[in-house]
KETORVEX-171747 format. One line per 4 residues: number of its first residue (from 1); for each residue x, y, z of C-alpha. Coordinates in nm, 3 decimals. Example, Ala and Ser with C-alpha at 12.3 -4.5 7.8 and 13.67 -1.06 7.14 Angstrom:
BEGIN
1 = 1.230/-0.450/0.780 | 1.367/-0.106/0.714
//
This chain:
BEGIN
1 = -14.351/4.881/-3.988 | -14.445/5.211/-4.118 | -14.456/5.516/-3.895 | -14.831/5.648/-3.921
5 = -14.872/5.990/-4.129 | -15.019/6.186/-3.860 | -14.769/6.107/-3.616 | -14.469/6.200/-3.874
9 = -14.674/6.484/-3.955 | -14.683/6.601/-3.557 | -14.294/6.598/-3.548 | -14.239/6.797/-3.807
13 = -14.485/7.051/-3.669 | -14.295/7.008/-3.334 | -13.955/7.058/-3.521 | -14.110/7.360/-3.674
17 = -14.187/7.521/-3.377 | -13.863/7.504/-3.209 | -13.683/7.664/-3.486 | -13.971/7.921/-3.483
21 = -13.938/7.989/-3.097 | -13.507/8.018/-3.189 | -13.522/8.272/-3.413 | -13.760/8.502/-3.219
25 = -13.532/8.456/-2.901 | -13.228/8.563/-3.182 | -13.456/8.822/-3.253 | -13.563/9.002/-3.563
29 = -13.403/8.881/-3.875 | -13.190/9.182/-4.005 | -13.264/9.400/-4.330 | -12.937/9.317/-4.520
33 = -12.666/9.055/-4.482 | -12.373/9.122/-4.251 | -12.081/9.062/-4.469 | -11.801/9.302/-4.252
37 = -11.634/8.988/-4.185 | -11.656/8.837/-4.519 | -11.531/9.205/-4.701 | -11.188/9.076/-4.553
41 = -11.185/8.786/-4.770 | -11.117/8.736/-5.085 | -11.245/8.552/-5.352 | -10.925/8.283/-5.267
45 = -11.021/8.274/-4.902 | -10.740/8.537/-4.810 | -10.748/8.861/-4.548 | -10.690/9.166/-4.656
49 = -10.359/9.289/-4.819 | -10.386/9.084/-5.081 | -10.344/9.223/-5.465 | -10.685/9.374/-5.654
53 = -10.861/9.202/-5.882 | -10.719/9.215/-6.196 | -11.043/9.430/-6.312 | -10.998/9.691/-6.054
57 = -10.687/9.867/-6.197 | -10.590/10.214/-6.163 | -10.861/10.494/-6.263 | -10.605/10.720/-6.446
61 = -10.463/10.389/-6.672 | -10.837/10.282/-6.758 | -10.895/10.642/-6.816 | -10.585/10.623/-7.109
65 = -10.738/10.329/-7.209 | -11.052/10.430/-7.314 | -11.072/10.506/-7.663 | -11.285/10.816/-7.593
69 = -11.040/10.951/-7.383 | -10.735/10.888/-7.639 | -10.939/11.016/-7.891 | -11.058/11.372/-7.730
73 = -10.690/11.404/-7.624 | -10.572/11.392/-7.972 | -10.851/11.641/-8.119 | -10.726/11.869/-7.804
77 = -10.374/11.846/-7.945 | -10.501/11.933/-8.292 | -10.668/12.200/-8.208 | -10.372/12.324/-7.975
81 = -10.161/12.309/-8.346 | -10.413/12.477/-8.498 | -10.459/12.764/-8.237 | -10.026/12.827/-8.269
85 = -10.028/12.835/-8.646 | -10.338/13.091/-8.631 | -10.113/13.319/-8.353 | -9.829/13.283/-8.562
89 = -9.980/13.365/-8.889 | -10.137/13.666/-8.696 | -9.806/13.798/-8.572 | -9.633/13.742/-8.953
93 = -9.913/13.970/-9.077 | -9.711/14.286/-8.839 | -9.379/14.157/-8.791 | -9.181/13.864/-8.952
97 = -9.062/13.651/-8.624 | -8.791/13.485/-8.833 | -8.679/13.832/-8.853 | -8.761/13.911/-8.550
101 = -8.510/13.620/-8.410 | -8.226/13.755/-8.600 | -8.240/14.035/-8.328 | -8.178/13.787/-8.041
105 = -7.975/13.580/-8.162 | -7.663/13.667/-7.951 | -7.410/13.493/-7.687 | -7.244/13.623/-7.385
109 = -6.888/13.708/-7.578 | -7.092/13.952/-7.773 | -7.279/14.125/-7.530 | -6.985/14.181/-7.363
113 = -6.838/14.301/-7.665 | -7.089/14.527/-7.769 | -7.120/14.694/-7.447 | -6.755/14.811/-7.400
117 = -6.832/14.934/-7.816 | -7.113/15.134/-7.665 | -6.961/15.271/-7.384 | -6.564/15.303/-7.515
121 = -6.658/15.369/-7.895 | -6.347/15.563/-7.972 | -6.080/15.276/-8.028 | -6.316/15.081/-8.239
125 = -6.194/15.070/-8.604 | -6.394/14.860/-8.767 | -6.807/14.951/-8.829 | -6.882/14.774/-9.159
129 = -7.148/14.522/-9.121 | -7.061/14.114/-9.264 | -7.357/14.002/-9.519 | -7.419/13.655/-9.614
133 = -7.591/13.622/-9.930 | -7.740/13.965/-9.890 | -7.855/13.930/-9.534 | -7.647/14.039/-9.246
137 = -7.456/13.773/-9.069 | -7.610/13.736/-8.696 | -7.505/13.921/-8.392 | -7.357/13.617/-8.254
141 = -7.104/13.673/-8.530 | -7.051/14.017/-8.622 | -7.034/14.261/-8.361 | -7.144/14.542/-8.575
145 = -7.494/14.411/-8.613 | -7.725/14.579/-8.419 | -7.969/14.336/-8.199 | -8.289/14.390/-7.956
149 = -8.104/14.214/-7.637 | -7.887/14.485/-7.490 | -8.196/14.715/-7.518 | -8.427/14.516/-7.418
153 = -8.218/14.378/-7.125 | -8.089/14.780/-7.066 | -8.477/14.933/-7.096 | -8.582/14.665/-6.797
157 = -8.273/14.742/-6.584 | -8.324/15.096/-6.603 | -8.684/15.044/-6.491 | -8.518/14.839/-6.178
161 = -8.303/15.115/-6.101 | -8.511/15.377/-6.135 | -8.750/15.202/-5.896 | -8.415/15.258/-5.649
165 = -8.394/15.609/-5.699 | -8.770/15.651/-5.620 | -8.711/15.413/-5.290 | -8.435/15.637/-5.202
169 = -8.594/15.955/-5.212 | -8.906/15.722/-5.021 | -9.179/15.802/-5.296 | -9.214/15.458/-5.417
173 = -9.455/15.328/-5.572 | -9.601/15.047/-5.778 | -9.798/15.307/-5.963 | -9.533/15.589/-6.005
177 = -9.304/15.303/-6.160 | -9.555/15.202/-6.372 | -9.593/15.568/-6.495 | -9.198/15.574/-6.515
181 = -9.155/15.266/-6.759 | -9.446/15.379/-6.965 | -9.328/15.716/-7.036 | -8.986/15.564/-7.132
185 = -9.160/15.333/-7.385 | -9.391/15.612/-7.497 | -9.104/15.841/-7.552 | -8.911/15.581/-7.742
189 = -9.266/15.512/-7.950 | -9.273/15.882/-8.069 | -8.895/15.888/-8.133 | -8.906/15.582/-8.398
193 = -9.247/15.698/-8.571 | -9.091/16.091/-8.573 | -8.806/15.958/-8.794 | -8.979/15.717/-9.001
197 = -9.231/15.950/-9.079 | -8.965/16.279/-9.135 | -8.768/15.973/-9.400 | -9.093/15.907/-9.576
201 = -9.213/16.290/-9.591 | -8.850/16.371/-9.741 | -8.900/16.040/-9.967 | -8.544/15.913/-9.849
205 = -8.456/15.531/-9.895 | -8.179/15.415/-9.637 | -8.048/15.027/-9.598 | -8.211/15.088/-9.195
209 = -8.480/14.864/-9.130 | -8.722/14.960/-8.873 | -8.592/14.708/-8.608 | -8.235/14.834/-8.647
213 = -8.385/15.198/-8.581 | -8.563/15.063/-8.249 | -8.226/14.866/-8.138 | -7.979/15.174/-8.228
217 = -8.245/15.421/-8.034 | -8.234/15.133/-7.720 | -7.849/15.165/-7.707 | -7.921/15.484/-7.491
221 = -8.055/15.282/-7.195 | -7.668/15.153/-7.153 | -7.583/15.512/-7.046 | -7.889/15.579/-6.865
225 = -7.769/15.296/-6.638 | -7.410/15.424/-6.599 | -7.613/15.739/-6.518 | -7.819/15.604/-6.282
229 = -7.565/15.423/-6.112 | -7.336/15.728/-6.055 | -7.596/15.915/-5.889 | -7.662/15.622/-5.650
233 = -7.313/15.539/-5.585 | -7.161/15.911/-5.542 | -7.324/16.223/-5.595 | -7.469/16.452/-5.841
237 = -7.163/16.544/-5.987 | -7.067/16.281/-6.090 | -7.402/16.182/-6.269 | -7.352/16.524/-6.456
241 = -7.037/16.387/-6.576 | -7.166/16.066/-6.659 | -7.420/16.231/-6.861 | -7.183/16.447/-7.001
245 = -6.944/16.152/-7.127 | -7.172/15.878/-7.187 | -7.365/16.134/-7.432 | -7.060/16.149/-7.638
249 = -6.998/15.812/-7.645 | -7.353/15.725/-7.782 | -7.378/15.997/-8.019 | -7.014/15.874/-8.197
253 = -7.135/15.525/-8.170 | -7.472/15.618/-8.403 | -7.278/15.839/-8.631 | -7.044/15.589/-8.692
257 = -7.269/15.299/-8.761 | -7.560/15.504/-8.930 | -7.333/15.644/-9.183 | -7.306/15.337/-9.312
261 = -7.658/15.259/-9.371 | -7.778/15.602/-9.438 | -7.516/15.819/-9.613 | -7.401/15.660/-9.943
265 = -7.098/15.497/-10.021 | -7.013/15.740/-10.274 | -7.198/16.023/-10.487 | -7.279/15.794/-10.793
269 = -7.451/15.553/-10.562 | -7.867/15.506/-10.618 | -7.861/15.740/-10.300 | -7.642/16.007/-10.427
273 = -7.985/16.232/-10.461 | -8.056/16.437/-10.115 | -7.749/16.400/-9.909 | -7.781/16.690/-9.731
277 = -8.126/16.547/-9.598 | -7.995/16.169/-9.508 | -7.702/16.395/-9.301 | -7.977/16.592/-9.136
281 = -8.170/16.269/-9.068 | -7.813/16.096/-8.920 | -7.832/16.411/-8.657 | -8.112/16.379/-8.578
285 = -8.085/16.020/-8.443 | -7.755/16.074/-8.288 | -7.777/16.435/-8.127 | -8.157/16.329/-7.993
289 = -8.016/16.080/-7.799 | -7.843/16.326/-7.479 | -8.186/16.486/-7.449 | -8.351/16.137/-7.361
293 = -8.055/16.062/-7.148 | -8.108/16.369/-6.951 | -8.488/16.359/-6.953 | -8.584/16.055/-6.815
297 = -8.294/16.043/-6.523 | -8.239/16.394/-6.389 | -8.573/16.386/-6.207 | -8.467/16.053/-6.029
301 = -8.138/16.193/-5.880 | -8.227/16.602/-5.800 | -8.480/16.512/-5.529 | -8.291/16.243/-5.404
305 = -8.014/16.526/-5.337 | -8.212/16.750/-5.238 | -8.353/16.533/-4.956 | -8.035/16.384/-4.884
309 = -7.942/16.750/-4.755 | -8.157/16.884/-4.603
//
């Protein structure tokens, strides 16, 4: 027997209102879904721990993946290229850096060589300089060949040392030693140009390239160190006597390797003509070299002195 519509109809209302009168005792029905507890599941059912999803790698590995990426990358390395062969085509336009290298291209058994040659010229026998093909063989390998190292190496350790001096006589400071390693430089600046200029007035051609002038006027900072060092370990006496000896010792290490490169072999050489000006030229160099000794140390070690007794 069928159930009448109206009363089916009345249940359902009934049924209706109970879930009705349930949610507004649960109260109101929230904005957004709480899913806190299902965020610890994953798409397997399991808690947390468990490995990413395959499509959430690592940012930085997507980031090398993207073909944007690997492509702006290489245009940046490009571009790096290009910038190093424009600086180095920029630098060849002054100075040749293959040349340039041929200067530093020394080992320890050399430097140590050349020193005790700077300082203890006088039982050295042999000056002549080894070519190869017409090119001088490297430091590394000939002894004689003058290099930018040592004076390099010796300009900067006079600059420390002087920076003692001025620390010792308590007037140091970052300025003054920036005024002390400039006026070295500038003082070496004038020196070079003076004698490249005086061998182009005089219209005299030598075998000395302008970076062997600069390296044989930097040998002088090895005695200005000895010098140095004497007045900080003893006294001023014995800096004069440094002075004194290790101006001897550079001036017969320049004659003895600038003859070679300045004075002629013999008088029917090409640079037979003007001899008497290339030997003025070779003193010059050599007997400059005391003056610069004196002038840019004495100042560091009077004072100091001076203080000292008083």
């Amino acid at each position: 027997m069928d159930v009448p519509q109206h009363v089916r109809h009345r249940k359902s209302h009934k049924g209706h209102q109970r879930k009705s009168k349930a949610r507004t005792q649960a109260g109101p029905a929230p904005l957004f879904d709480d899913t806190s507890n299902a965020g610890g599941m994953d798409s397997g059912g399991g808690m947390y721990g468990g490995p990413p999803p395959p499509n959430q790698g690592y940012a930085g590995a997507q980031f090398m993946n993207d073909p944007m990426a690997s492509m702006a990358m290489q245009y940046g390395a490009s571009l790096a290229d290009h910038g190093k062969d424009v600086m180095e085509q920029q630098v060849e336009r002054f100075m040749s850096v293959s040349k340039l290298k041929y200067y530093f291209a020394v080992d320890t058994t050399y430097v140590g060589k050349k020193l005790l040659i700077v300082l203890f010229p006088f039982g050295h026998t042999e000056w002549s300089i080894k070519y190869n093909q017409d090119e001088p063989v490297a430091p590394r390998y000939e002894v004689n060949a003058p290099d930018l190292y040592i004076p390099v190496m010796a300009f900067v350790t006079y600059i420390l040392l002087a920076g003692v001096c001025l620390g010792r006589q308590e007037r140091f400071t970052p300025e003054l030693l920036g005024i002390q390693a400039s006026s070295a430089l500038i003082w070496l600046i004038i020196e070079v140009v003076a004698v490249l200029l005086t061998t182009y007035i005089t219209n005299i051609h030598t075998a000395l390239r302008k970076l062997d002038l600069i390296a044989f006027c930097g040998y002088k900072y090895v005695g200005m160190i000895v010098c140095l060092l004497a007045s900080i370990l003893f006294s001023s006496g014995v800096y004069h006597l440094a002075v004194l000896y290790t101006s001897v010792a550079i001036v017969f290490f320049l004659i003895r390797n600038l003859k070679l490169m300045i004075l002629p072999e013999s008088p029917t050489d090409g640079f037979g003509h003007g001899n008497k000006r290339r030997m003025y030229i070779l003193l010059f160099i050599s007997a400059i070299q005391p003056v610069f000794i004196y002038w840019l140390t004495f100042h560091l070690v009077g004072s100091s002195d001076s203080k000292s007794v008083e």
